[in-house]
C-alpha positions in Angstrom: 51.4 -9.9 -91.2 49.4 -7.0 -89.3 46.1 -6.1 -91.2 44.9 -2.8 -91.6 41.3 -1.7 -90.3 39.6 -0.2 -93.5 36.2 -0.5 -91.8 36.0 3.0 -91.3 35.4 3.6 -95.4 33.2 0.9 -96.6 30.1 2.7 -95.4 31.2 5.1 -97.7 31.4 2.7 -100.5 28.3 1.1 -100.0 25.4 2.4 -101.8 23.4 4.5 -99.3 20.6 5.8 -101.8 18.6 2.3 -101.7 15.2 4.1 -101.8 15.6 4.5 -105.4 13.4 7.8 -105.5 12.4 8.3 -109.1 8.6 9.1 -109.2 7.0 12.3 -109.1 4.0 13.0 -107.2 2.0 16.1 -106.7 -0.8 17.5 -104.6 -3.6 18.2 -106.3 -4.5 21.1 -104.2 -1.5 22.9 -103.9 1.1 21.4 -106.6 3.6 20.4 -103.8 5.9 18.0 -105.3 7.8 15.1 -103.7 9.9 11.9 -104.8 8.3 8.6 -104.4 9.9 4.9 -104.9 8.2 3.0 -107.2 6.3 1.3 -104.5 5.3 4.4 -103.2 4.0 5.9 -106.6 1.7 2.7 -106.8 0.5 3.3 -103.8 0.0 7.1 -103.9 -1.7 6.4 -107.2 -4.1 3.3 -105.5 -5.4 5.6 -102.9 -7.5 8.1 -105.5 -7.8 5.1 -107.8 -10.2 3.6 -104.9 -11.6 7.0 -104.1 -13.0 7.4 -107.2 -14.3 4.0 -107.7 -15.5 4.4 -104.1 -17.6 7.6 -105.0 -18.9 5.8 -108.1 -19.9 2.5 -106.6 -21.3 4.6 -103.2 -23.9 5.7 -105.7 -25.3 2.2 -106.0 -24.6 0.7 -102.3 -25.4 3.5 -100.5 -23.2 6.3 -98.6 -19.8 5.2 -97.0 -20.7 1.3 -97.9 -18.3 0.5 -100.9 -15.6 -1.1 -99.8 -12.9 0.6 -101.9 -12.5 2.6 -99.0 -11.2 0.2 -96.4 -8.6 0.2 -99.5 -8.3 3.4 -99.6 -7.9 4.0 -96.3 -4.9 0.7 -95.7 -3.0 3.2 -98.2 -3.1 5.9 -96.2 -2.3 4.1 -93.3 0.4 2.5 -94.8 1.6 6.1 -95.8 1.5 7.6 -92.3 3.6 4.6 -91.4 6.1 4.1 -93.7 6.5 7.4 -95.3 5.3 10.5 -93.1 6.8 12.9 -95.2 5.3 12.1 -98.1 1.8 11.6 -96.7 1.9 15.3 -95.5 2.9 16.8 -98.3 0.5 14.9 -100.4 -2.5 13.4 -99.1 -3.2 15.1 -95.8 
């Protein structure tokens, strides 16, 4: 029995779109839009979440010294990283 090589089409047949895209973000400057994963939108949302808690509790600590910005900051990092795109079109 000779088998026939089909390998060719599955990578058609798998599911390519894993990234599940369903979350729309904006900048707040400019009203760019882009499509974020869930994971993404948390994160995207995290990052002015801390910056305003930051700017609130700086108040009270001091300039700089709350440390919702290291959080902040691990958000955007994780942005540049993971989704470059994104990160330019909406936080830089």
């Amino acid at each position: 029995m000779t088998m026939i090589d089909l390998s060719y089409i599955i990578p058609h047949m798998i599911k390519t779109n894993t990234d599940n895209k369903t979350e729309e973000r904006k900048n707040r400057f400019n009203g760019e839009a882009i499509m974020l994963t869930k994971e993404e939108a948390r994160k995207h949302d995290q990052i002015f979440i801390d910056e305003i808690t930051a700017t609130l509790e700086d108040r009270t600590v001091g300039h700089g010294a709350s440390k919702h910005w290291d959080s902040m900051r691990k958000n955007l990092n994780w942005f540049r990283q993971h989704n470059a795109k994104a990160y330019m079109v909406l936080l830089d």
